[in-house]
LOFIVEX-167456 format. One line per 3 residues: number of its first residue (from 1); their letters; for each residue x, y negated, z of N, C-alpha, C. Coordinates in steps of 0.05 Angstrom, whole numbers, plus 5000, padded with zeros to 4 digits. Atoms other than C-alpha are relative to their C-alpha. Example, Ala and Ser with C-alpha at 12.3 -4.5 7.8 and 13.67 -1.06 7.14 Angstrom:
1> as> 5018 5024 5000 5246 5090 5156 5018 4976 5000  4984 5024 4999 5273 5021 5143 4985 4978 5014
***
This chain:
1> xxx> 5017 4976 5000 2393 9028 6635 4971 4992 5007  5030 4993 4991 2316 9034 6641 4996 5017 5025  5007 4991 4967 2275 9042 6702 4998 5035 5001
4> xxx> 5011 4963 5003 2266 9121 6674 5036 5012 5002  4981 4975 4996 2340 9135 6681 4999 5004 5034  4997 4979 4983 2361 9188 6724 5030 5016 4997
7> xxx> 4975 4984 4986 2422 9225 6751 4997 5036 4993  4998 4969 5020 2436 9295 6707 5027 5010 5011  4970 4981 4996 2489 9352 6719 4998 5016 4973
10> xxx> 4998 4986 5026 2501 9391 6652 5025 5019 5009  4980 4976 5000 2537 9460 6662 5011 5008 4968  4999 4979 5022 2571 9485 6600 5031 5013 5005
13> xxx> 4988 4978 4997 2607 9547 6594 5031 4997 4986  4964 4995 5013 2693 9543 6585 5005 4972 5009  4999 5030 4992 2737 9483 6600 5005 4984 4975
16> xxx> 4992 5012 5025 2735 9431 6551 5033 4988 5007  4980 5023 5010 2791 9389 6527 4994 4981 4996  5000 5027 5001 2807 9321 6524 4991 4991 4976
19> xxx> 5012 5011 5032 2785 9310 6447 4971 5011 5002  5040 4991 5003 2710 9354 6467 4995 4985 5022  5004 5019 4981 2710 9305 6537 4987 4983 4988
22> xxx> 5007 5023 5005 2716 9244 6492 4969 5002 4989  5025 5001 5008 2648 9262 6463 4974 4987 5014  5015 5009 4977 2617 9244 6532 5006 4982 5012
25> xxx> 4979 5020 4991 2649 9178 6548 4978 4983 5030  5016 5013 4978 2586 9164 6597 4994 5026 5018  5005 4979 4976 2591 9229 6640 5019 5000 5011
28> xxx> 4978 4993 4985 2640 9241 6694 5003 5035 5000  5001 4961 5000 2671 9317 6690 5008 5012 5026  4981 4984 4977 2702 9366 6734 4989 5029 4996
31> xxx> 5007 4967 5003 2715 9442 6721 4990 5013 5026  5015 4975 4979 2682 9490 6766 5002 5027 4996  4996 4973 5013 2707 9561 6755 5010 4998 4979
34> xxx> 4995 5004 5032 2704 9578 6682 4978 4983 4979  5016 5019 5014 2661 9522 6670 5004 4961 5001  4995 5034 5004 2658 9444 6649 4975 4988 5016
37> xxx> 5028 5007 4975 2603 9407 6702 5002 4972 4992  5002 5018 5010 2584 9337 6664 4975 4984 5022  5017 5016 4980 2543 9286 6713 5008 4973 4993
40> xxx> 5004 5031 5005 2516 9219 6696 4978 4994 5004  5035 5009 5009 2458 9179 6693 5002 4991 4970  5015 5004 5037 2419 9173 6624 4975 4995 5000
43> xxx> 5028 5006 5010 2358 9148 6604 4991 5021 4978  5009 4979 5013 2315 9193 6565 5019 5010 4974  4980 4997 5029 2353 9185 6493 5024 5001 5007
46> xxx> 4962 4999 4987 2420 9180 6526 5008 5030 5008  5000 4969 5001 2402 9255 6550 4998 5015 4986  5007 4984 5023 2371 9277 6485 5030 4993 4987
49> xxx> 4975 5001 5011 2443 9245 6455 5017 5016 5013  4985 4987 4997 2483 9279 6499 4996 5039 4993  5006 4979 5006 2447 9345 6488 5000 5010 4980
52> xxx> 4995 4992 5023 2446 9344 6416 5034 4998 4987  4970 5003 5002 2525 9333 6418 5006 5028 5003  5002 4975 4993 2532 9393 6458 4988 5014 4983
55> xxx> 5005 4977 5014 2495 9435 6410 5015 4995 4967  4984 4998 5027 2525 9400 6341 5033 5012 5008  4986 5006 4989 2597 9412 6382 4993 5034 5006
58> xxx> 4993 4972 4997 2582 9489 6385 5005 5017 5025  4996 4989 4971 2586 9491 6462 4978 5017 5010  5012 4982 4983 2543 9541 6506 5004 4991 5029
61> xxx> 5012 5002 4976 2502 9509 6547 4987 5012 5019  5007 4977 4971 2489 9540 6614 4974 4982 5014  5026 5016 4985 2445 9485 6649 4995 4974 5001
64> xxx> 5007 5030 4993 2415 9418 6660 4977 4989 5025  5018 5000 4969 2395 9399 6725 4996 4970 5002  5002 5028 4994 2359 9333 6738 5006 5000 5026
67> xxx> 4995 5000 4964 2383 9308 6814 4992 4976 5003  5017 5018 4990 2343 9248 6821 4995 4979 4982  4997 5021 5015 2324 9176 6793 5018 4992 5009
70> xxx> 4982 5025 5002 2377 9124 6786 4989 4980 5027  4997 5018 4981 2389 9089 6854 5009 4974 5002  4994 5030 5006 2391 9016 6848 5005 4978 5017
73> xxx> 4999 5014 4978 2415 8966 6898 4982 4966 4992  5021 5033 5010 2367 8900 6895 5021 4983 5002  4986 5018 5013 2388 8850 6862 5001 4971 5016
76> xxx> 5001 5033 4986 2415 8780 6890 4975 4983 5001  5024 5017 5004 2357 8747 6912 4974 5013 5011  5022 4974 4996 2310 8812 6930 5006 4994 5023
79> xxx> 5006 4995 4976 2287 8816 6994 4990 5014 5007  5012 4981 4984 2257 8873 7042 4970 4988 5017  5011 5019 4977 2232 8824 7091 4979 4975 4986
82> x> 5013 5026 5006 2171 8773 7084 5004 4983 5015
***
């Protein structure tokens, strides 16, 4: 991923199924009510892909909430400390 991804929630409206899931093989789900709640990180195009799925795919989208950048643990070798 690029330093620009970020951590998304995607509400859409009804529960999917396992064949409209597979469409999103990089979000994690979980129903909420009478709705499907999609959360991942994506980089800009990875969001415009998943968003234009969702609309070729006929779903009713409810929301898209950014919830932060992509938290990254430093890498072997990174230091804090001089």
């Amino acid at each position: 991923m690029d330093p620009a991804s970020a951590r998304y929630m995607i509400r859409i409206n009804g529960h999917l199924g396992a064949m409209l899931l597979s469409a999103f093989p990089a979000m994690a789900w979980k129903r909420q009510g009478p709705e499907t709640v999609l959360t991942g990180v994506l980089d800009r195009p990875g969001l415009h892909g998943v968003l234009a799925e969702i609309e070729a795919l006929g779903l009713d989208l409810l929301e898209v909430r950014w919830l932060g950048p992509e938290v990254r643990s430093p890498e072997r070798g990174d230091t804090c400390s001089p």
